[in-house]
Structure formats: C-alpha cells, structure tokens
ZAMARGU-4260 file (C-alpha; in steps of 0.2 Angstrom, whole numbers, plus 5000, padded with zeros to 4 digits):
<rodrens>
0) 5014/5450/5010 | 5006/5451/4993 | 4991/5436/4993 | 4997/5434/4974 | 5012/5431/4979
5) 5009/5421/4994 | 5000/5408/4984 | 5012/5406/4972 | 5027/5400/4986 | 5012/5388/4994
10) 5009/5381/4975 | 5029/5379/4973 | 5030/5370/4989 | 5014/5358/4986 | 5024/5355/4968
15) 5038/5351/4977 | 5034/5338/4993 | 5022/5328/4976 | 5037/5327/4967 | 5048/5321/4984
20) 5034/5308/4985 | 5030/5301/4970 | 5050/5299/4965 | 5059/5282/4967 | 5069/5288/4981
25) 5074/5275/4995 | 5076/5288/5009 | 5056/5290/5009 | 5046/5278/5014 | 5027/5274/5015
30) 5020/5266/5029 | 5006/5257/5016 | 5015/5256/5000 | 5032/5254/5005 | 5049/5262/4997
35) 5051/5263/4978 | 5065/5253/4976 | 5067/5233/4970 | 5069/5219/4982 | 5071/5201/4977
40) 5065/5186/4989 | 5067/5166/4986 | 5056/5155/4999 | 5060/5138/4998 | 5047/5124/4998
45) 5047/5106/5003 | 5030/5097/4999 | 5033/5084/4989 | 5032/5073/5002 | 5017/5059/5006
50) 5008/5073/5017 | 5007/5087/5002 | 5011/5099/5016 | 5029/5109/5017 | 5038/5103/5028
55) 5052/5115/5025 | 5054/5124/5040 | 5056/5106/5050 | 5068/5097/5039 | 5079/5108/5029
60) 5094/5114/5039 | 5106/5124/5027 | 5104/5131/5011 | 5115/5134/4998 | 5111/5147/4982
65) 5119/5148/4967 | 5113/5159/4953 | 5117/5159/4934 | 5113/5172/4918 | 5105/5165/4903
70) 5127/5161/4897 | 5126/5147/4913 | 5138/5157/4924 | 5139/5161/4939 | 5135/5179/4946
75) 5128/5176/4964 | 5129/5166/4979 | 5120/5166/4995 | 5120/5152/5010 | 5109/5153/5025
80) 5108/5139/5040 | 5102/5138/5059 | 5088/5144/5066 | 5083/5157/5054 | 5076/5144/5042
85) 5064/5138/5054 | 5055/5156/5054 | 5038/5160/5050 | 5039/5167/5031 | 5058/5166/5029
90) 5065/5170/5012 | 5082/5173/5006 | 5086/5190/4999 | 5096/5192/4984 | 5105/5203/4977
95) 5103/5205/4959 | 5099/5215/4944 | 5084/5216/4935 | 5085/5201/4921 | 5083/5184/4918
100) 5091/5171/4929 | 5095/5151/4933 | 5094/5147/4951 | 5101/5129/4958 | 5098/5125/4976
105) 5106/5111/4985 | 5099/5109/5004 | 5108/5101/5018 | 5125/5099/5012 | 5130/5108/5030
110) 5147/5107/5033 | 5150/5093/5020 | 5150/5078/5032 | 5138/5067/5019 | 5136/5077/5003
115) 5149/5090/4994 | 5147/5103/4982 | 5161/5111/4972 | 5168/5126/4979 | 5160/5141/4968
120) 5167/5158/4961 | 5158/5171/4953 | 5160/5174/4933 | 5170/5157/4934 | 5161/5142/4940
125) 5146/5135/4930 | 5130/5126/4932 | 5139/5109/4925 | 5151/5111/4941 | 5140/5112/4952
130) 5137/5093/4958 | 5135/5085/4971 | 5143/5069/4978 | 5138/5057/4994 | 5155/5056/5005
135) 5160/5036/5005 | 5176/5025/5010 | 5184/5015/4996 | 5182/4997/5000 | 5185/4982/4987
140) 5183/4993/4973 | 5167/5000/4978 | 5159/5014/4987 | 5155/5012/5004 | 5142/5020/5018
145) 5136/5014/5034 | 5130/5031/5042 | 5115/5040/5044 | 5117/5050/5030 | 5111/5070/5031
150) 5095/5072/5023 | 5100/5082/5006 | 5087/5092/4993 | 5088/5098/4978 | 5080/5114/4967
155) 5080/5121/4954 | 5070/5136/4943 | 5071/5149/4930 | 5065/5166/4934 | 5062/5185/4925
160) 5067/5200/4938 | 5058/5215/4932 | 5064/5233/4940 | 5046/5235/4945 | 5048/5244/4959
165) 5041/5234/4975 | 5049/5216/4982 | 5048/5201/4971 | 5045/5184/4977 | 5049/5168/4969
170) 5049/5151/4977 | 5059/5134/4974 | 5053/5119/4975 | 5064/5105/4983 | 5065/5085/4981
175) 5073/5075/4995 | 5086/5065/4990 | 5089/5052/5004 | 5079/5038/5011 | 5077/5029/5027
180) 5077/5009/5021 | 5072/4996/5036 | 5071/4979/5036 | 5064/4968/5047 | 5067/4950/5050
185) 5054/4938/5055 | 5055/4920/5059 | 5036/4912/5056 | 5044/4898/5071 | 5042/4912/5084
190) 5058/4910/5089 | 5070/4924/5090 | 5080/4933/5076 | 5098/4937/5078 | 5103/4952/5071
195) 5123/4946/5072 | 5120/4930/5061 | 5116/4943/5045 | 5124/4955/5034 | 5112/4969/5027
200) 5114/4980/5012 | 5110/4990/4997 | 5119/4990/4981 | 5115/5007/4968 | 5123/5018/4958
205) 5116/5034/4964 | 5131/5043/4975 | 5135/5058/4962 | 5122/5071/4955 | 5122/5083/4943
210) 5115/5102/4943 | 5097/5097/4937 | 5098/5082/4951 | 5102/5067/4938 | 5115/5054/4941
215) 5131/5053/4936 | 5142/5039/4930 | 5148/5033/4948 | 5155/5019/4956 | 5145/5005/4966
220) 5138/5011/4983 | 5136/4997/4996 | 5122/5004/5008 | 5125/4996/5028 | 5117/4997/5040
225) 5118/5011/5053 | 5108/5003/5066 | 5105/4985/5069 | 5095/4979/5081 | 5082/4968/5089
230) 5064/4972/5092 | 5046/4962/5098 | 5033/4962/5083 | 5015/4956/5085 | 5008/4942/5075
235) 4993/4946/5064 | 4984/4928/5068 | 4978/4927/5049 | 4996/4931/5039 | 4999/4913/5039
240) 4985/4907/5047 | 4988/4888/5055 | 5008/4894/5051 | 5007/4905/5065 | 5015/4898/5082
245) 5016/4915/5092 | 5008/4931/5097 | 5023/4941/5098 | 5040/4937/5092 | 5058/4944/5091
250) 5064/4951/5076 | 5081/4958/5069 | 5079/4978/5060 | 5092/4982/5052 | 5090/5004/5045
255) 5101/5011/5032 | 5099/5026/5022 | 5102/5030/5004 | 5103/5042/4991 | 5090/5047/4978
260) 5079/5031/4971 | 5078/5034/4954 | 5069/5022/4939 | 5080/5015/4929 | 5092/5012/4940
265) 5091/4993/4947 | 5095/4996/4969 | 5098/4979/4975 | 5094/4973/4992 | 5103/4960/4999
270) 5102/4950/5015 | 5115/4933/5020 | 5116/4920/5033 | 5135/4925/5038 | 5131/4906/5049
275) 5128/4896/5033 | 5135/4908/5020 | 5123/4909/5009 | 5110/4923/5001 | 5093/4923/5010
280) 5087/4934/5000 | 5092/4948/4985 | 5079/4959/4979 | 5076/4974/4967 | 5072/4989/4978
285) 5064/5001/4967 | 5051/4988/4962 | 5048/4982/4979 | 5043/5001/4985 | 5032/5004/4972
290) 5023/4987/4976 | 5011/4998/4987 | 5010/5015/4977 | 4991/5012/4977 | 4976/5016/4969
295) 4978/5033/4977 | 4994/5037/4970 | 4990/5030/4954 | 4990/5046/4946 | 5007/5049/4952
300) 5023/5046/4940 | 5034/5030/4950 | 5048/5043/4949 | 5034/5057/4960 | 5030/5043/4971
305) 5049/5039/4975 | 5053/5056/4976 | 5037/5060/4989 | 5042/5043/4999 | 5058/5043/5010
310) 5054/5030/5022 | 5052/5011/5017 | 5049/4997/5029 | 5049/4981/5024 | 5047/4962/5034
315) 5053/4946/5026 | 5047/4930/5035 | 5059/4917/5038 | 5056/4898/5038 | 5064/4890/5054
320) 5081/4886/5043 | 5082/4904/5041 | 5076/4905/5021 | 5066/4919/5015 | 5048/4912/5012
325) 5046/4922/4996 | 5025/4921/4994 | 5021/4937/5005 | 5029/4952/5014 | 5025/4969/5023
330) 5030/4987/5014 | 5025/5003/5024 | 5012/4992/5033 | 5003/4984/5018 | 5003/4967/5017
335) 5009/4962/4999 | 5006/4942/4992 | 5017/4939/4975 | 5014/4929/4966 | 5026/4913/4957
340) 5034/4925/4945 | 5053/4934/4949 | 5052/4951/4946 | 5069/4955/4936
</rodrens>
C-alpha cells in the first residue's frame, strides 16, 4: 500500500475516534470523567436541630417533591420512602430542563395518617395549593389530637440548572415541625401523684401550613396527651431546701406532641384538678421554652431555637392541696426560679 496513502486513512481514523470522544454522546462513557450528559440530584438535610449534625438519614421517612418554574406552577414531582433514604449519600434525581426552578419539600407526610398535602397535577396545581394540614377530630368547636403525631418537615429553595454537562447537586434544608411536650407532676409532700386526677393540654393555632411553612388562619387545636403515666423522680435536697420531705417521689408525666411553635403565636398549656375542678395551672408555652435558651444560643433568633428544639420537659411542683407553687420549675433539666411577675 502506498505509505502516503496509508498515513492518510490512520489520520482519518485518529480524526474520527477524537471526535467520538470529545462529543456529548451518552453511549460513551469515561471511566474518570464520566458521560457528557446533564444530571440533577437534591440531598436533603436535617441539621437544624440542638446537635448542628443531620440527622436526616435517622428521622426523615418519606419525602415528597414538588417543583415550580419561575410562573409558580407545577412541572415535576417526585416522592421517595423506605429504606433508601437511610443510604449513605442518597439524593433524589430529577428530571428536568435546564432553567430556573422553585422547589417545596414536605417530609413525613407518609400515608397521610397525621399530615395531608393536596393531591398535585402538573401544569395545574400551584405553590399556594400546596399546604399542609395536621389530621384532627371535630370536638366542641375546636380541633382535636391526642396521638403521637408523625414527625413532619418542611423545605424549600430556589435553584439555576445550567446544561453544563456533568451531575448537579443542590441540597434542601429542612425544619421539623412537630414537638414532643412532657410535663411532669410533682408534689414537694413526697406523696404520690395521680395521673387520673388531671387533665392535660395544649391550646394553639398551628394545625394548617402554607407552602413557605407559615400558618394559616385555622381553628383551635387542643393538644392531649398520648401517654399518661406515673414515674419515680429523685429529690435534688437543695430545690426547696427544708421543703423537701423525700429522696424519691412519684410523679404523674403526662407527653403530647404538637405542631410547629411559632412566635407570635400564644400556645397555652393548661393542667386541672378533674377532683376539685379547678385550674392548677395555665401557662404560655412558647415563653416558658425559651426560659432556658441560654447564653449559648443567644445568638440564635427565638424562632431558630424553637425550630432546632423539638423536645420540652417541664416539672411543676405541687403544694400538698394540689396547687402549683409558681416560684420555680424545671425546663430540659435547667432549673428556672421566676420571679413575682406574670408573664402575659
């Protein structure tokens, strides 16, 4: 064969496998670069909590993703639950175009025993439509809940997809919108509490939610409790120094959970004597909890603090007629003394 020649069918084919591996063609792919097309991921991330750590893969159980164009409208969906949340490095792959995009996460709705959202259809349903509302029975007028509710969370984010080719993450960040509330009974006479002689509950208005996680006009919730017990507590000697009559003493918790604590909003906690019938005590929530946001958390908004903190555990002392002796109590451990002054 003619060497011209020769080398001219060897320079062709070189042309042609630099072209075949340079193009955007998803039937080739590198081993270190990867193909050439455009793949978009969302992780999800749960750190606002008290431990600053993401605690995503332990507590979130479904997810549900809804994704709008700049117009608020739907044009993609995508729900994932089970195991596969709980994986090192999941992320949720979406189909989409490159562009500019809205995305709404609501988190533990599940099968829609606690919380529903709205049914949702492409190039239909809005942003607006997409609430989300805590399940209740209709008693007296008012909303009622006395069950463990799911834990719920809420995101929310705007992104840029370019069509860069190579996969694209973005991450949520979530807020947990349900609360753990126990309250502990504790008579300073040593004797034992019973749980039967009182009614617990909480009173807000924070059972429906918009899409950027605000509340909606709603009607009252009355928070009972789901568990309602009695326990052994040991005396600290020097809480009530000569007041104290016992080592160890039985006590009456009652645990109920609640949707979203959000300032502004004036949760009421409320405890009677069904024996005597009257109020022992009635206290505002909120302002209670953020008795013991510290000096640490100073820096921290009260609505950050309420937000990162989903338990509260608060002990009332009782006199021995069963009245709430309103010059000191416990919240998350921390001892608090008030002072003469009612805090409205």
């Amino acid at each position: 064969m003619n060497k011209s020649l020769f080398l001219g069918k060897i320079g062709v084919l070189l042309a042609l496998l630099a072209v075949m591996f340079t193009s955007c063609d998803n039937s080739f792919v590198y081993d270190d670069e990867g193909d050439c097309s455009v793949h978009y991921r969302i992780r999800f991330k749960y750190d606002k909590n008290m431990k600053f750590a993401d605690a995503f893969a332990n507590e979130i159980t479904s997810v549900a993703l809804y994704v709008f164009d700049k117009s608020g409208v739907l044009v993609y969906q995508c729900a994932e639950n089970g195991e596969t949340l709980s994986e090192e490095n999941y992320a949720m792959t979406v189909e989409l175009n490159p562009g500019e995009y809205e995305m709404l996460a609501w988190c533990g709705v599940g099968d829609g025993e606690s919380f529903v959202v709205p049914q949702a259809n492409v190039g239909v349903t809005t942003k607006e439509d997409l609430t989300c509302k805590m399940n209740r029975v209709a008693a007296n007028g008012h909303g009622k809940v006395e069950k463990d509710l799911a834990p719920l969370f809420h995101g929310e984010m705007k992104v840029e997809f370019t069509d860069e080719p190579g996969v694209h993450y973005e991450t949520i960040s979530l807020t947990k919108n349900t609360n753990v509330v126990r309250v502990v009974l504790q008579q300073l006479s040593g004797e034992d509490v019973n749980p039967d002689l009182f009614s617990f509950e909480i009173q807000d208005y924070n059972g429906y939610m918009a899409h950027d996680n605000s509340l909606l006009d709603d009607e009252l919730i009355i928070y009972k409790p789901w568990s309602l017990k009695t326990g052994n507590a040991d005396i600290d000697a020097d809480i009530y120094d000569d007041q104290t009559r016992a080592s160890s003493v039985g006590v009456a918790v009652a645990e109920m959970t609640t949707g979203r604590l959000v300032e502004g909003n004036r949760p009421i906690l409320v405890v009677r004597n069904l024996e005597k019938g009257d109020v022992v005590l009635s206290v505002p929530l909120i302002d209670y909890a953020l008795l013991v946001k510290g000096n640490y958390n100073k820096e921290m908004s009260d609505q950050e603090y309420l937000d990162r903190q989903d338990e509260y555990n608060m002990t009332f002392f009782l006199d021995e007629a069963g009245r709430w002796i309103s010059s000191s109590i416990i919240v998350n451990s921390w001892r608090v003394v008030l002072n003469n002054q009612t805090i409205n």
